[in-house]
N, C-alpha and C positions, 0 to 999 in steps of 0.2 A: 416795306414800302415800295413794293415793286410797281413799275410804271412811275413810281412819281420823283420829279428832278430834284433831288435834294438840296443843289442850292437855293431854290423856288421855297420849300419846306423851312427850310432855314429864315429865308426873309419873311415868310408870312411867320412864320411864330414870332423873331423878331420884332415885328412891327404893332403885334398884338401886345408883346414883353412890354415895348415902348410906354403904351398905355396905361399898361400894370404900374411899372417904375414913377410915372410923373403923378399918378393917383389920378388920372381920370378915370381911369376904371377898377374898381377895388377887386372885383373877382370877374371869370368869363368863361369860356370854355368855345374851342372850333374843333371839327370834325371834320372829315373827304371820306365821300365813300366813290368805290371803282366797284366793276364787279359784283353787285351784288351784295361788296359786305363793306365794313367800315377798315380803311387802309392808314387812318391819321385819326387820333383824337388826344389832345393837350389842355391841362385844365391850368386855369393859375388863381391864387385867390381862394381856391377850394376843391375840394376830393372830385376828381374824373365820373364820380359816381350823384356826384349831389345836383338837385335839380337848380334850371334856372328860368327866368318867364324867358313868354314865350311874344308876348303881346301878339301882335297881327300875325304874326306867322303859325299863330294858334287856328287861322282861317281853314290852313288844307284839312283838320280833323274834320271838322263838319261836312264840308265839300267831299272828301274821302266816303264818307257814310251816305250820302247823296248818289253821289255816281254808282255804288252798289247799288241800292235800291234801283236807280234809275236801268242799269244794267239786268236786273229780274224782275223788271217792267211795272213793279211799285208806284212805281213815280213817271212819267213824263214829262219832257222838259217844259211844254204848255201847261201844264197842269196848275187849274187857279189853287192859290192858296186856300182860299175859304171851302173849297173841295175835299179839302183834308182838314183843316179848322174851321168849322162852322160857324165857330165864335168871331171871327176875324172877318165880319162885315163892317160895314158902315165908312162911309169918311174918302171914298174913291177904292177901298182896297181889293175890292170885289175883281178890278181890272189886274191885281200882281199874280202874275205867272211865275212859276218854280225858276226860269230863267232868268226872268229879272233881278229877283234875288240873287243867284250864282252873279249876277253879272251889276252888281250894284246900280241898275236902273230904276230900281225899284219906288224910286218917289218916297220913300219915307227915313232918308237920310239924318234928316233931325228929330226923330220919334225917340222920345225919351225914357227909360229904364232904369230904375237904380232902385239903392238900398230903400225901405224894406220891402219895396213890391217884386224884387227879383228873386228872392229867397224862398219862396211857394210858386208852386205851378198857379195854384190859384191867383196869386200876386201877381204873376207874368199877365196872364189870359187876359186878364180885369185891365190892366195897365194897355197891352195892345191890342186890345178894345176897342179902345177910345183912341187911338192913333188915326190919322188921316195922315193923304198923299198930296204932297205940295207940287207934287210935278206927275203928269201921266205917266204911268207905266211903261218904260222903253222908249222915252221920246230926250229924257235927259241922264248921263252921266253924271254923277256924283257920290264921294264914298263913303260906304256905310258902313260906319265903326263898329257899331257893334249888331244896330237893328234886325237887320236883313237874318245876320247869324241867328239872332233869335226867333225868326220867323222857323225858320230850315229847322232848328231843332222841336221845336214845339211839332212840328212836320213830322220829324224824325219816331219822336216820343208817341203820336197818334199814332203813327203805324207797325206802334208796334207796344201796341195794348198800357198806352201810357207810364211804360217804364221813363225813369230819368236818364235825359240825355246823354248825358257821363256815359253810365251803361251800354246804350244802345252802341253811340260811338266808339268804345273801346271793344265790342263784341264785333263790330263790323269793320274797325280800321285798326286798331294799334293791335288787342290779343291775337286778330285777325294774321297780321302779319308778324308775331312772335313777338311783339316791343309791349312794353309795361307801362301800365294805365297812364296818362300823360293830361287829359282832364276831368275835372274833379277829384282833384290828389289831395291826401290826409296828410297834411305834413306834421302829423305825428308820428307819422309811422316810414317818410322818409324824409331826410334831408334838402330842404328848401333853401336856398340865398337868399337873404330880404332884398331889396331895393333899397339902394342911397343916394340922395338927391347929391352932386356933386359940384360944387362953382368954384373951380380954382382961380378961374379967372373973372370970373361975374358972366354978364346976360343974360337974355330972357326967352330962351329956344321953346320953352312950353308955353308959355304965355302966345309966341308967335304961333305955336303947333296950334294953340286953342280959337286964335283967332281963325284959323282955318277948317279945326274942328272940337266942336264944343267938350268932347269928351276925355281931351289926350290934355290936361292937366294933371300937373302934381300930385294935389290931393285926390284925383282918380287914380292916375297910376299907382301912386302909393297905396289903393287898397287893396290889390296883391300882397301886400305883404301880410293883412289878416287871415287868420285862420278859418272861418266863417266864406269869405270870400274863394279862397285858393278850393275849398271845398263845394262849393256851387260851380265851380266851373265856368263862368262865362265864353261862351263857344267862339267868340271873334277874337278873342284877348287872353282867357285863365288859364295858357296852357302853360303845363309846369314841365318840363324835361332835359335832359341831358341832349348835349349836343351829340351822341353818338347817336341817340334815339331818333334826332331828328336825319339826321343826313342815310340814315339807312331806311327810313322810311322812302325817301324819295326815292332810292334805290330803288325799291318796291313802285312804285310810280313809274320808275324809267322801264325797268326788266319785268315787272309782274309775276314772278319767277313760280306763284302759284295757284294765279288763274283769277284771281279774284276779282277780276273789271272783265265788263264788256270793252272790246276791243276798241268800238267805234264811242263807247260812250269817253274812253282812255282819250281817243284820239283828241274830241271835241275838249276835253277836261287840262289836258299839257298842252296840245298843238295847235287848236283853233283856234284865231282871232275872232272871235265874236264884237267887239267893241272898239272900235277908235274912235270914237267920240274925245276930244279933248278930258283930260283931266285934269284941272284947276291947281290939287294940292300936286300935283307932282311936273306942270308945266310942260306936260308932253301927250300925246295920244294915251288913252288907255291902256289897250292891247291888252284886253280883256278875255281870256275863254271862257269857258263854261267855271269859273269859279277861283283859276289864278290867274298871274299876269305871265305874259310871254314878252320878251324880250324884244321882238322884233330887228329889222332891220335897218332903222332911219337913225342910226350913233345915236340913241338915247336912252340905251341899255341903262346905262348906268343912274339915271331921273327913276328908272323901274327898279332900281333894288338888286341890280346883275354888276358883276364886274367887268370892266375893259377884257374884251378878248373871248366872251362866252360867241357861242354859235346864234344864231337871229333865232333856233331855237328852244333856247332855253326857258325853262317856267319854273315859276315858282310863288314866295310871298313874302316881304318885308315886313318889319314889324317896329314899332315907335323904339326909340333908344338905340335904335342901329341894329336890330335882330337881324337875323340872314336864315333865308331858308331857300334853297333850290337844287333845282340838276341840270345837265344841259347834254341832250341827245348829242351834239355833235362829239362829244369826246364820254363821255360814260362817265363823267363826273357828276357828283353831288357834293351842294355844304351846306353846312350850317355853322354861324356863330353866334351865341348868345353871350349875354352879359347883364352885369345890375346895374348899372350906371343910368341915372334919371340926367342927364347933362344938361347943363343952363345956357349951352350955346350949340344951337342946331346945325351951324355951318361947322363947327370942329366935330359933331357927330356927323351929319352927313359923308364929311371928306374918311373918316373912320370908318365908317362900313365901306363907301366903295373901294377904300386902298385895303381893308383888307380882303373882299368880295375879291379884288383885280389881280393879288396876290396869290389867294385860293386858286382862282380859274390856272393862272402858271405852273403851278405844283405838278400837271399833266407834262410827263418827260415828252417831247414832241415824236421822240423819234423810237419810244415804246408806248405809248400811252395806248389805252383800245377806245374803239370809238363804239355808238351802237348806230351805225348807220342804216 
């Protein structure tokens, strides 16, 4: 664990332990990667090896496989959607650019998809069809759970002779950079954690999550734990992996150690703010790039899904249930932590990812740590 403060180490697994012990969290798993490679990974609850969701922070897969394409000039950030799906006229959608998408402007925030039209290509097409845009294209902020992702792959899968997205994205971002398939995973063939809805104390943290977005209830989240489902992949949400999987990815994000982004498309994708527009669910600016959030500088890191102490540069992606996925240029740190816990009170989950997020970021010995400046 060189570079990292071991008493820093100690209190963040501690405080993770915390959670194990009082049963709000039955299983989890956090990661740090330095370097290039992964320097911490502790699992509790379950084998170092066994996968966990991923929810929203399943977002950088898609967005990863985007930025290639858009880097071999496949794709341009303007580029209308219906350009590459034909089928995806009518209803205002004619006006959504490849950016607004990355950038949840897209207008079609509340466009709806689920079982059984999501299970066939055919099902999806038919379904976002008949979707219309409640708001101009790039004129309003608001976040799309799952939508938007579906558009990008459906994009993904055109360009590249209608193979299934899984595919495409694992050939272009996870086998790409040596990590093993993460959506569209057979969890017969590796170890899955189910999700357990948890109330030790009562409340109604999804209930409130739904009022804000229709899709991040119970009985939705709960359908990760079907086999049918974990095997379709949904690209905003299905991702199944190991926290070591995820924080060396970002690795790969920070150092690109093997060429595979365009430089300036990288830039635009970690470090650009493309968006402040207010965002509603999270009460603070967007700080939106081409497809994650950035930290920024106005102390509201932590409304974005970053820990006390990251650098104004940090990016990355949150995910429902307290997931964590990020890196932060100023110190050459990445984490990740996942976990199964569906919790019935959102303010004892919130304050849980960011004291553990606040604790990760300290783990950087100050006075060995490397930066990537």
């Amino acid at each position: 664990m060189e570079h990292l403060d071991v008493a820093a180490v100690d209190d963040l697994l501690g405080r993770i332990g915390h959670e194990i012990e009082t049963g709000r969290v039955p299983a989890a798993q956090v990661a740090l990667g330095l370097d290039g490679d992964v320097v911490l990974h502790e699992a509790w609850g379950c084998a170092p090896t066994a996968r966990l969701p991923m929810y929203s922070t399943s977002k950088v897969l898609a967005v990863a496989a985007v930025w290639r394409l858009l880097g071999a000039g496949d794709l341009a950030v303007d580029t209308p959607a219906v350009d590459v799906l034909p089928w995806f006229v009518g209803g205002g959608k004619e006006a959504i650019r490849l950016h607004h998408l990355l950038e949840h402007t897209a207008g079609i925030s509340t466009a709806p998809l689920g079982a059984p039209d999501w299970f066939t290509p055919e099902g999806r097409r038919a379904k976002m069809a008949d979707w219309y845009t409640t708001s101009e294209p790039g004129e309003v902020f608001d976040y799309h759970a799952t939508s938007a992702h579906w558009v990008l792959t459906e994009m993904l899968s055109a360009l590249h002779d209608g193979r299934d997205h899984n595919d495409v994205i694992h050939e272009l971002v996870t086998a790409a950079m040596g990590l093993p398939r993460v959506l569209g995973v057979d969890d017969t063939d590796v170890e899955v954690i189910d999700l357990v809805p948890v109330h030790p104390e009562g409340g109604d943290a999804h209930d409130a999550l739904a009022d804000a977005v229709a899709e991040l209830t119970d009985d939705n989240l709960l359908r990760f734990n079907d086999h049918d489902v974990r095997l379709l992949g949904v690209p905003a949400g299905g991702g199944l992996a190991t926290a070591a999987d995820i924080a060396l990815l970002y690795q790969h994000l920070l150092h690109d150690p093997l060429g595979l982004f365009d430089p300036d498309v990288l830039r635009s994708g970690t470090r650009e703010i493309r968006v402040t527009m207010d965002d509603p669910l999270r009460m603070a600016p967007a700080n939106r790039s081409l497809g994650l959030i950035v930290a920024g500088d106005d102390g509201r890191e932590t409304m974005r899904g970053f820990g006390q102490g990251v650098s104004s540069r940090a990016f990355g992606h949150d995910g429902a249930g307290g997931q964590l996925g990020f890196a932060d240029p100023g110190s050459g740190l990445s984490v990740c932590f996942l976990n199964n816990a569906l919790d019935d009170d959102v303010i004892r989950q919130f304050r849980r990812s960011i004291a553990v997020a606040t604790r990760a970021v300290a783990c950087i010995d100050p006075a060995t740590g490397p930066g990537t400046h």
